[in-house]
Structures are given as structure tokens and as C-alpha cells.
C-alpha positions as MATLAB code, in Angstrom:
seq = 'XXXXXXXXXXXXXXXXXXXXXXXXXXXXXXXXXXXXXXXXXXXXXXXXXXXXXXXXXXXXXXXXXXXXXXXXXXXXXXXXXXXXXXXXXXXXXXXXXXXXXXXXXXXXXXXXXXXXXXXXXXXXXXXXXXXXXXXXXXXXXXXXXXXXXXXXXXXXXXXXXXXXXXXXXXXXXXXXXXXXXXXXXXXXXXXXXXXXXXXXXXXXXXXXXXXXXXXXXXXXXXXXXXXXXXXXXXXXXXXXXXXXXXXXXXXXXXXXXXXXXXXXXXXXXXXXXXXXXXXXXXXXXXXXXXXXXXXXXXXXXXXXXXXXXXXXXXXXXXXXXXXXXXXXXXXXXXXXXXXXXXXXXXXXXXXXXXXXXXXXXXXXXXXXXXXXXXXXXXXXXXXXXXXXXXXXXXXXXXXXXXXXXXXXXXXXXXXXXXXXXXXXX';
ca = [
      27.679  -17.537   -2.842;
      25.047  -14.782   -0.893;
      21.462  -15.881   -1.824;
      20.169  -12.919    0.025;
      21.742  -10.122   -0.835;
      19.774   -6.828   -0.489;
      19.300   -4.936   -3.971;
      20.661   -1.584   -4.141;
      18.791    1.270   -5.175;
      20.395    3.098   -7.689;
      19.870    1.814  -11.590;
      23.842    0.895  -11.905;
      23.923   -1.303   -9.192;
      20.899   -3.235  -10.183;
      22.418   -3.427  -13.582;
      25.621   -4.477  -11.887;
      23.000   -7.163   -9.794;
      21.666   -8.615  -12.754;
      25.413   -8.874  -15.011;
      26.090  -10.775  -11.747;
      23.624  -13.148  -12.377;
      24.181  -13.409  -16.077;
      27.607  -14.410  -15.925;
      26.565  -17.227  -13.298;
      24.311  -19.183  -15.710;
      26.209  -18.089  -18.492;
      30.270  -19.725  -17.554;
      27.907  -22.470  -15.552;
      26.551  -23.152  -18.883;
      30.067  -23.274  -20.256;
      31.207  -25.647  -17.868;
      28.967  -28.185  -18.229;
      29.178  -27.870  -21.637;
      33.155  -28.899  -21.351;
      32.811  -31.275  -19.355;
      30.540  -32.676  -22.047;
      32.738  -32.438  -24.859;
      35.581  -33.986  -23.038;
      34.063  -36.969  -21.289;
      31.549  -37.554  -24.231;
      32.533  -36.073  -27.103;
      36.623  -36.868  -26.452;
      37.384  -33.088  -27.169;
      41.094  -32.795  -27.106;
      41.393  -29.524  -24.835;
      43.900  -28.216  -22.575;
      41.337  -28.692  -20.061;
      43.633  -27.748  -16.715;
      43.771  -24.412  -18.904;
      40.003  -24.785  -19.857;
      39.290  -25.233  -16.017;
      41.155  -22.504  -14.646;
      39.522  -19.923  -17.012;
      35.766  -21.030  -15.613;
      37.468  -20.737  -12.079;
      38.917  -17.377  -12.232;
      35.474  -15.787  -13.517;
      33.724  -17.438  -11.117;
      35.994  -16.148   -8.668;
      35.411  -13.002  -10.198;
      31.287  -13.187   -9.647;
      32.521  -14.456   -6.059;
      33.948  -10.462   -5.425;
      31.249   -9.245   -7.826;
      28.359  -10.237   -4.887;
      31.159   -9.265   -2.229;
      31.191   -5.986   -3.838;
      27.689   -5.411   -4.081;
      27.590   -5.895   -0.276;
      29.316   -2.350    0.180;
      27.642    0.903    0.372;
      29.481    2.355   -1.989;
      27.626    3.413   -5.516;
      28.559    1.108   -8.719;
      29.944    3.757  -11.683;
      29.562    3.717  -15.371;
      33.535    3.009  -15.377;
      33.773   -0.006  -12.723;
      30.404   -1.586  -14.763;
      32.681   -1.123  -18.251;
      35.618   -2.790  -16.212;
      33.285   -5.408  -15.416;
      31.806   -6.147  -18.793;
      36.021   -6.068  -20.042;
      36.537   -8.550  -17.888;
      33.539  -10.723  -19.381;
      34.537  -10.323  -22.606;
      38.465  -11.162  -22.210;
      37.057  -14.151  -20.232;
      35.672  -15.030  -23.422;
      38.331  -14.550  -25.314;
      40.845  -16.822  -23.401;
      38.215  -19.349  -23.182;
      37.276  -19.723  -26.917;
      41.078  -19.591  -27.533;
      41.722  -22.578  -26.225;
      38.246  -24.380  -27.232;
      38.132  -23.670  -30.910;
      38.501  -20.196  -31.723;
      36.164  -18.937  -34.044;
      35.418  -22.411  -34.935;
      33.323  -22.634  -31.845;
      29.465  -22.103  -32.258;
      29.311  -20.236  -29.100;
      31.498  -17.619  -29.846;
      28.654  -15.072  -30.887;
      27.858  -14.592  -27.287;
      29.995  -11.817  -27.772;
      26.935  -10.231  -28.475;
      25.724  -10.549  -25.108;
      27.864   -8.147  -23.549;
      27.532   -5.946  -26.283;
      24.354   -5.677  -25.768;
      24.231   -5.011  -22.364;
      26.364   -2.391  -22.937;
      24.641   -0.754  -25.269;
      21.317   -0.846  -22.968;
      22.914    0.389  -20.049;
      26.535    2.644  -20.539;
      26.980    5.669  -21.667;
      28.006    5.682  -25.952;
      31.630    6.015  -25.817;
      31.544    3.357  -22.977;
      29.622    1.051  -25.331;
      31.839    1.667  -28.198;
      34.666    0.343  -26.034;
      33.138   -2.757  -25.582;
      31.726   -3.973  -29.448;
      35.493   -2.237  -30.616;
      36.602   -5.314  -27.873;
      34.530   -8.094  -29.184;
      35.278   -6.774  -32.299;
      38.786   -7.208  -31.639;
      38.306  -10.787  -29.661;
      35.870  -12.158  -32.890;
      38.901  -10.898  -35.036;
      42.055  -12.606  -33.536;
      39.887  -15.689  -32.326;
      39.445  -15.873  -36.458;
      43.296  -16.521  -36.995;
      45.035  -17.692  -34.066;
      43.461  -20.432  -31.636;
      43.476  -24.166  -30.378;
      41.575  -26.066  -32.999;
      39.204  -29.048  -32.444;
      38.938  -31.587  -34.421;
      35.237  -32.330  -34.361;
      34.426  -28.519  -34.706;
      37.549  -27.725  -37.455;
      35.821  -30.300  -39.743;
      32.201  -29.986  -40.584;
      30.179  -32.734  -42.389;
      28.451  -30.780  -44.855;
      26.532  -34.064  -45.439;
      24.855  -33.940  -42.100;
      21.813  -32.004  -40.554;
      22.753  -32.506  -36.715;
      26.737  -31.880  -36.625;
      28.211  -30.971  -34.165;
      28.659  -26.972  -35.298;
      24.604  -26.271  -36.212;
      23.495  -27.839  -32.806;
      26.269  -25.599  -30.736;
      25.069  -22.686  -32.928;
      21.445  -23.272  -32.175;
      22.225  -23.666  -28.374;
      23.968  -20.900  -28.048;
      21.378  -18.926  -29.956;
      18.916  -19.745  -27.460;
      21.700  -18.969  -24.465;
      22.135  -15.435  -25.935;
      18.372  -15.238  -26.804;
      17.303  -15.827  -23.302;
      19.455  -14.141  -21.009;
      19.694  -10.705  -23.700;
      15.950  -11.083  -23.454;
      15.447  -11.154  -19.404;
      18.101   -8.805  -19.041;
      16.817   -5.981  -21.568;
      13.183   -6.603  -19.793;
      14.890   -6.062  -16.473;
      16.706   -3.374  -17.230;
      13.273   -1.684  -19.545;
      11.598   -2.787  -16.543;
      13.480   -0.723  -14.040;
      13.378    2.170  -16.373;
       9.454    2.024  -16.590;
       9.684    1.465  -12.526;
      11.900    4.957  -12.199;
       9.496    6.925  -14.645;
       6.463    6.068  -12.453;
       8.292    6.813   -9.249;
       9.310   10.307  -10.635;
       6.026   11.275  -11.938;
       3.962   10.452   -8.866;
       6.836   12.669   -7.365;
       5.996   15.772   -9.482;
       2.560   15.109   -9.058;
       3.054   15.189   -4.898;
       5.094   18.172   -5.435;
       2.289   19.831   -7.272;
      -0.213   19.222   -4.951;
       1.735   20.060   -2.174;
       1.839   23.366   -3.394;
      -1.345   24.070   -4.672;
      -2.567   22.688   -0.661;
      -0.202   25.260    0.438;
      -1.268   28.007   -2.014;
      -4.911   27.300   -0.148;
      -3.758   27.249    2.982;
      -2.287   30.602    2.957;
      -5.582   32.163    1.280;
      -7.432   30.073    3.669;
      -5.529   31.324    6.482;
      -6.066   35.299    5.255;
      -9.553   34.833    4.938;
     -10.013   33.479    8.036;
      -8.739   36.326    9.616;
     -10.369   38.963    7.457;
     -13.944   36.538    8.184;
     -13.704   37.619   11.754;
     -14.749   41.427   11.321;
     -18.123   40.513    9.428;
     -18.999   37.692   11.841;
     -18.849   39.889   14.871;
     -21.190   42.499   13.260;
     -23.478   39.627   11.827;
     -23.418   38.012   15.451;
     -24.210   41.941   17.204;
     -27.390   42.632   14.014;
     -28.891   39.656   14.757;
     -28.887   39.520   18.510;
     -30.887   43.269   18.007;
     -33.015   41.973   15.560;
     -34.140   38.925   17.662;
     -34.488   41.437   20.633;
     -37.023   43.157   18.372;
     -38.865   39.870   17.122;
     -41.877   38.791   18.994;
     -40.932   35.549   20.660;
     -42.523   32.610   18.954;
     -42.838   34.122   16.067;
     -41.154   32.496   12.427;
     -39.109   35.502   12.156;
     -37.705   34.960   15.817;
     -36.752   31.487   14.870;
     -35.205   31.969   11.771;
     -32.951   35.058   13.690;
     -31.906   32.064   16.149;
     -31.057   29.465   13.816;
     -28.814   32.241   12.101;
     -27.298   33.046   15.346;
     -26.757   29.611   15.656;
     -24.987   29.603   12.155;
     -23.106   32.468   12.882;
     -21.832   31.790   16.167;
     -20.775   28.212   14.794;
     -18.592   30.158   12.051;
     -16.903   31.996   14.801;
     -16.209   29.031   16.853;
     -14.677   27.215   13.951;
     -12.409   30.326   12.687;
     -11.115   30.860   16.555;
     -10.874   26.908   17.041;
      -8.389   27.215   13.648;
      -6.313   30.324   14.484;
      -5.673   29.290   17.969;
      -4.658   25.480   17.068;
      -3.112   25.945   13.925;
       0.367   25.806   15.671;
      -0.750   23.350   17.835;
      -2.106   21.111   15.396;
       1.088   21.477   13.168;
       2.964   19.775   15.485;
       1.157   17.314   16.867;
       0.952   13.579   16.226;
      -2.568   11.865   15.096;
      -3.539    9.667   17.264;
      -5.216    6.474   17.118;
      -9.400    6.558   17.719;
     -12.137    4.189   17.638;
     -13.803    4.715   14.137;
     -17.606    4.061   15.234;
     -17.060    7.123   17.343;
     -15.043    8.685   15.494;
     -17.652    9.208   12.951;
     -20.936    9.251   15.038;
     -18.874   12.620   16.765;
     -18.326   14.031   13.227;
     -21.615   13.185   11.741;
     -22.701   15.073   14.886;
     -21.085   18.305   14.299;
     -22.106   18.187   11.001;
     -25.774   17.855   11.924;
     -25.197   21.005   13.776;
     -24.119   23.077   11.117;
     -26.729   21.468    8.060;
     -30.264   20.862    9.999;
     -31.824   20.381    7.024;
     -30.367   16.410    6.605;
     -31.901   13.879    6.821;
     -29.570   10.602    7.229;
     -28.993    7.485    8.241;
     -25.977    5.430    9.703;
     -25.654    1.339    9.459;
     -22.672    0.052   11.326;
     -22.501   -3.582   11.017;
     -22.077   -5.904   14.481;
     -18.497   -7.043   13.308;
     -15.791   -8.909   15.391;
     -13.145   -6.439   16.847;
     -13.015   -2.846   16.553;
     -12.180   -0.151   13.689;
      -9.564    1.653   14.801;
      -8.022    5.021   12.784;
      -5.019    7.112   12.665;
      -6.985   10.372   12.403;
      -6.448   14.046   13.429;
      -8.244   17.450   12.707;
      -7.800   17.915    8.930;
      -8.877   14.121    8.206;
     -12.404   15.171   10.621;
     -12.448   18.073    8.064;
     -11.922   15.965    5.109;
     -14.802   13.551    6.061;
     -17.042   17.056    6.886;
     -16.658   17.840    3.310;
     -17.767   14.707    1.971;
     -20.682   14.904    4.221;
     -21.257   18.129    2.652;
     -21.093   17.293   -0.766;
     -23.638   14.482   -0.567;
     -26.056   16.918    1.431;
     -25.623   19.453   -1.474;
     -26.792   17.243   -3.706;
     -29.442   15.900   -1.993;
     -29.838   16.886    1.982;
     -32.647   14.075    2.282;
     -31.856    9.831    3.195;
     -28.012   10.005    2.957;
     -27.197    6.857    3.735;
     -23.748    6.316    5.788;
     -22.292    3.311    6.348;
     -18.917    2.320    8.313;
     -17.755   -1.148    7.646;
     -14.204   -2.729    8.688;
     -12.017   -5.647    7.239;
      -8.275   -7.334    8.322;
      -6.874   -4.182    6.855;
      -8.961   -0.938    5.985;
     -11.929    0.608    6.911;
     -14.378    1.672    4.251;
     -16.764    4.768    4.964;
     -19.658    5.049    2.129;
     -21.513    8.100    1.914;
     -24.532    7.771   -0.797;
     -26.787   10.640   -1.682;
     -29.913   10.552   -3.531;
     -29.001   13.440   -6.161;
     -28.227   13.540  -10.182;
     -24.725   11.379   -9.530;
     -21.508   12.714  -11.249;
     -20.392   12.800  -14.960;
     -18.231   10.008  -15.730;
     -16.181   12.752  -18.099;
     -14.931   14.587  -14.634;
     -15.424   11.517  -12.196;
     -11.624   10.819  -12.669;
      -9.889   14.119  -12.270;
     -12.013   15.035   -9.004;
      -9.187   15.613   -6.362;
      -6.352   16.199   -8.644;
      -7.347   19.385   -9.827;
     -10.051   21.827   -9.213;
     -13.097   20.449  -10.600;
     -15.967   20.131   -8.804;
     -19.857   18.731   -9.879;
     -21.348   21.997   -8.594;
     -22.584   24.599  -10.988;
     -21.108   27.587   -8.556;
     -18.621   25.281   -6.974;
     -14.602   25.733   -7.315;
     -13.797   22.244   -6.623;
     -11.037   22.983   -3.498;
     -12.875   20.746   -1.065;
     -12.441   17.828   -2.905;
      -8.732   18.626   -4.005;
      -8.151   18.984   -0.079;
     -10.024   15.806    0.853;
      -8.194   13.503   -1.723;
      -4.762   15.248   -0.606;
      -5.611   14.561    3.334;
      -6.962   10.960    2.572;
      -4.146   10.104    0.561;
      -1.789   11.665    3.204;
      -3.413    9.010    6.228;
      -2.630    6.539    2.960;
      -6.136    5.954    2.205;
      -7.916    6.850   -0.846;
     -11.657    8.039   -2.356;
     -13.391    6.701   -4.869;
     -17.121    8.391   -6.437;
     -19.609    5.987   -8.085;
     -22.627    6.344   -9.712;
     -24.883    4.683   -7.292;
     -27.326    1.795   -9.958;
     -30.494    3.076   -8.312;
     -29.692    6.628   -8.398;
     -27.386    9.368   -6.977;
     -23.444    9.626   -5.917;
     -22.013    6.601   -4.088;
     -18.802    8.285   -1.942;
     -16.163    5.409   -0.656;
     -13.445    6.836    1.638;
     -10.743    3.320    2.217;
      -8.406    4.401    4.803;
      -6.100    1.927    6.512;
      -6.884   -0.005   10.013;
      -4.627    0.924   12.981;
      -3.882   -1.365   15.727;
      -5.197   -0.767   19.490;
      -3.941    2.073   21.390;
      -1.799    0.799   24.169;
      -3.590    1.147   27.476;
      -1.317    2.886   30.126;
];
């Protein structure tokens, strides 16, 4: 018999997996217990007969696990062929071993169980009208046995109440691992299809903001030119040195960073589409982001502790993940622009990024739904950064996780997972 067989996918076929295994321990159960009654208990049984019934169904389980081996998808009518076969299995078997006589003949309720967990209701109809039918004929025409024909009603432990409670705990057992199994699956499929309608929901709602974002950065062009044009005639008309002149410059600055990040997007959008992330070293990674950043929010104050650890951090990153991190950094420096404290650290399989601000912290009533919807902890904020950031974290399959920080402020962790070494050409 296989011992490795792959498990198929689709709920019938596990079902189909798991009746397999069923009717193993079940007819190996029956065997033994034969074998039993004939060299122990001197049963007086056809038992060439006897024998050739266990064979053929597990013969039968032989193809079963053949079958299974195929591509093609298990149907409600082959698995209703398959529990038939079960049950008329039964049925020849108790014939010749007592009829209704024998204490194991409610494991007829075994396969009508099954059926009624996992066929459609006509389908399990078919199968209790069966074992209906099997109970019913076993009750008036069989091969009797003598020790289970007459019962000592004078004795506790005959031979009838111990089969009876054996095969109660047979049926017990394998109705109760296959109902979890089969619940089990079910509660397995429900999961799998909700986190797909929640992927499909954010996928739209990130492409719902990418097409705004994408207008507005073409509309933002127009002002920013005139902005850039005012304020290079106003600093011409500052005296140099003065606090107005400097404040004109640092808006230049501002400005002409806006325009460089709006052309940078429109002309690599296409570009960036297509191309593959590629694999970085995360200590520079960051120290070139937390650079850029420092460019466009002068007024942090920050820190960065990178511990002396034993190999390097490498990342599967690209241009939206650098955005996703800029975010973050943004966040904590709205909250509280002074000491954020950044800190990369690396294990066997992830790399952790913490980013912890000194300001009020986060409500534990939104801290949950922050990137799955719009929420945001700012009074005037619309929560789309953080929506984006989860959805591009998740997408590298990494995750984010805000804490209330026990001596104060927001405690940001960004887990993403470790990438081998680039090959060297």
C-alpha cells in the first residue's frame, strides 16, 4: 500500500482520502477479530467465505489509493459508489458471521454517517435506505453462531455485550476523527476564502488609490512649477542672510523635492511595474531611506542602533516597500519629530525594523483595524498611508505590528522576511 501519497486538493478527494483510511482500520479490525473467534472462540464460520470477503475490500482500498494517484477529480457519484460498496461489504460479511445476531452490525451507522456529512441529500438517502435494507434482511436470513444465537442472560461479560461495547467504541472513534476531519477541512476552506475576499478588497481599494494618486500627481505639477518660479523671485528680493531668505530656501528645497518625487513616479511607473525587486543589504538599505527622509523632515531628531550581529540582513525590496518604510518614518515624526529611536535587528529568518516615537501612543480601540481600512490616529489624517504600508508589507510577506511603547509613545515593528545573498557574477 502507498504511504506517501500526495493529498488532493479539492474537499471530495480528501473525503475520498480519509474513507480510504477508514475502511483500512475498520475490515483490519474485522479480521483480527475472526481470526479470534475461530482459533479462540471455535466460531463455526465458513471462513474460506469469511476470508475472501476481507480480501476483496481490501483489494478494493488497494484501487481506492491507486485511484487517488490520478489527476482526475473524485465526484459526489463515484464517493456514493464507494460508500455502496462499503456497505454491501458489510452485508456479505455479517451474513455469513451472524447476521443481525452479530454485535458489530451497527457499524452500519458508520457509513451512514459519513454520508450524511459529506453527499449531497438524495445521495445520503441512498445510502441509510441501503443499510436500512442490509439491517433488515441480515434480521431474517443469515449464518447463525452458536455462541452469539444464544445469550446467557445470567451473565454480565457474554459474548454479545462485550462485541456490542467494542464495536461501539470502533464506530465511536473513527465517526468521531472522521466528522473532525471533515469539520476541520470545512473550517480550513472558510478561512482560505475569506482571507481571499479580504485580498480582493484591498486590492481594489490600493487600486482605487492608485488611480487618484496617479491624477493628482499629474494635476500637482502645474502648482509646483509656479510655487518653484514665486519663490525663486521672492528669495531674489530677500536680503541674503536674512530669516526670511532662509526660510524661502528651505521651501525651495521642499518644493523642488516634491517635483523630483512626482517626475521620479511618472517617468518609472512603467518601469517599476515590470520590474523584479531585487535583493539589498538591509543596513543600507535603511541608512539610504532614513536619509531621504531626513531631507524632506529637517525638523527630526533620531537615532539608529544596529546591533554587531553575525552575517548580513539581506531584503527583497523595491520602490513601493522604500515608500512604505517612508511612511512609517513619517508617522512617528508626526507624532513626535524629536528622539525617534530606529532600530534594525536580524534573526535565522526575518528582519525586524522598530520605529518608536515619543508621542501620545495609539488607542487600543483602533490599534487593530489600522491597515485594513482607513483609519488613521491623526485628527486631520485619512488613514491611506497606513492602508498602503500594511498592503506593501504584507505583499514582500512581512507584516506590522503598533504597540504602545511602557515608557511612553508608539512602538512601530515592521517583520519582513530574510533573503539569501545575491549571487556575485
Amino acid at each position: 500500500m502507498q504511504t506517501a501519497l500526495p493529498l488532493p486538493l479539492s474537499t471530495p478527494n480528501r473525503n475520498l482520502v480519509r474513507l480510504t483510511i477508514v475502511r483500512g482500520i475498520t475490515w483490519t479490525g474485522f479480521l483480527l477479530a475472526i481470526l479470534i473467534g475461530v482459533e479462540v472462540l471455535d466460531f463455526e464460520l465458513e471462513t474460506a467465505t469469511v476470508i475472501g470477503v476481507v480480501v476483496a475490500m481490501g483489494v478494493l482500498n488497494i484501487l481506492t489509493w491507486w485511484r487517488l494517484g490520478r489527476p482526475r477529480a473524485v465526484s459526489h457519484l463515484e464517493y456514493l459508489l464507494h460508500l455502496l460498496a462499503d456497505i454491501a461489504g458489510l452485508t456479505l460479511l455479517f451474513y455469513f458471521t451472524g447476521g443481525s445476531t452479530n454485535p458489530f452490525i451497527t457499524y452500519y451507522l458508520v457509513p451512514v454517517t459519513i454520508a450524511a456529512a459529506t453527499l449531497p441529500w438524495r445521495h445520503a438517502w441512498i445510502i441509510a435506505g441501503c443499510a436500512m435494507a442490509g439491517y433488515s434482511y441480515l434480521m431474517v436470513d443469515y449464518h447463525p453462531i452458536a455462541q452469539l444465537s444464544h445469550i446467557d442472560s445470567d451473565s454480565l461479560l457474554n459474548l454479545h455485550v462485550v462485541g456490542m461495547w467494542l464495536n461501539f467504541g470502533l464506530s465511536a472513534g473513527l465517526v468521531t476523527f472522521f466528522i473532525y476531519k471533515m469539520a476541520h477541512a470545512l473550517r480550513s476552506r472558510d478561512k482560505a476564502l475569506s482571507r481571499t475576499r479580504e485580498a480582493a478588497l484591498r486590492n481594489e481599494q490600493v487600486l482605487a488609490v492608485a488611480t487618484q494618486a496617479a491624477g493628482t500627481a499629474h494635476e500637482l505639477g502645474t502648482p509646483l512649477s509656479t510655487m518653484a518660479v514665486l519663490l525663486k523671485e521672492m528669495q531674489a528680493e530677500a536680503a541674503d542672510g536674512s530669516p526670511l531668505f532662509e526660510d524661502i530656501a528651505l521651501l525651495r528645497q521642499q518644493v523642488d523635492v516634491c517635483k523630483s518625487r512626482l517626475q521620479h513616479l511618472v517617468t518609472s511607473a512603467d518601469r517599476r511595474r515590470m520590474a523584479e525587486p531585487e535583493v539589498q543589504d538591509g543596513e543600507i538599505w535603511l541608512s539610504s531611506i532614513i536619509q531621504r527622509w531626513l531631507v524632506i523632515r529637517p525638523d527630526v531628531t533620531h537615532t539608529l542602533e544596529i546591533p554587531n550581529r553575525r552575517g548580513r540582513p539581506w531584503l527583497l525590496v523595491d520602490a513601493t516597500l522604500d515608500q512604505a518604510l517612508t511612511n512609517l518614518l513619517n508617522n512617528a515624526a508626526d507624532a513626535h519629530p524629536d528622539q525617534i529611536a530606529i532600530r534594525l535587528d536580524w534573526f535565522d529568518d526575518n528582519v525586524i525594523i522598530d520605529i518608536r516615537d515619543h508621542g501620545p501612543g495609539v488607542s487600543m480601540s483602533i490599534a487593530d483595524q489600522l491597515g485594513d481600512t482607513f483609519v488613521s490616529t491623526k485628527s486631520k489624517g485619512m488613514g491611506i498611508g497606513l492602508f498602503l504600508t500594511h498592503a506593501t508589507i504584507n505583499r514582500f510577506g512581512g507584516g506590522v505590528s503598533l504597540y504602545n511603547h511602557p515608557e511612553g509613545g508608539t512602538l512601530t515593528e515592521v517583520t519582513l522576511p530574510r533573503s539569501d545573498a545575491p549571487d556575485k557574477a
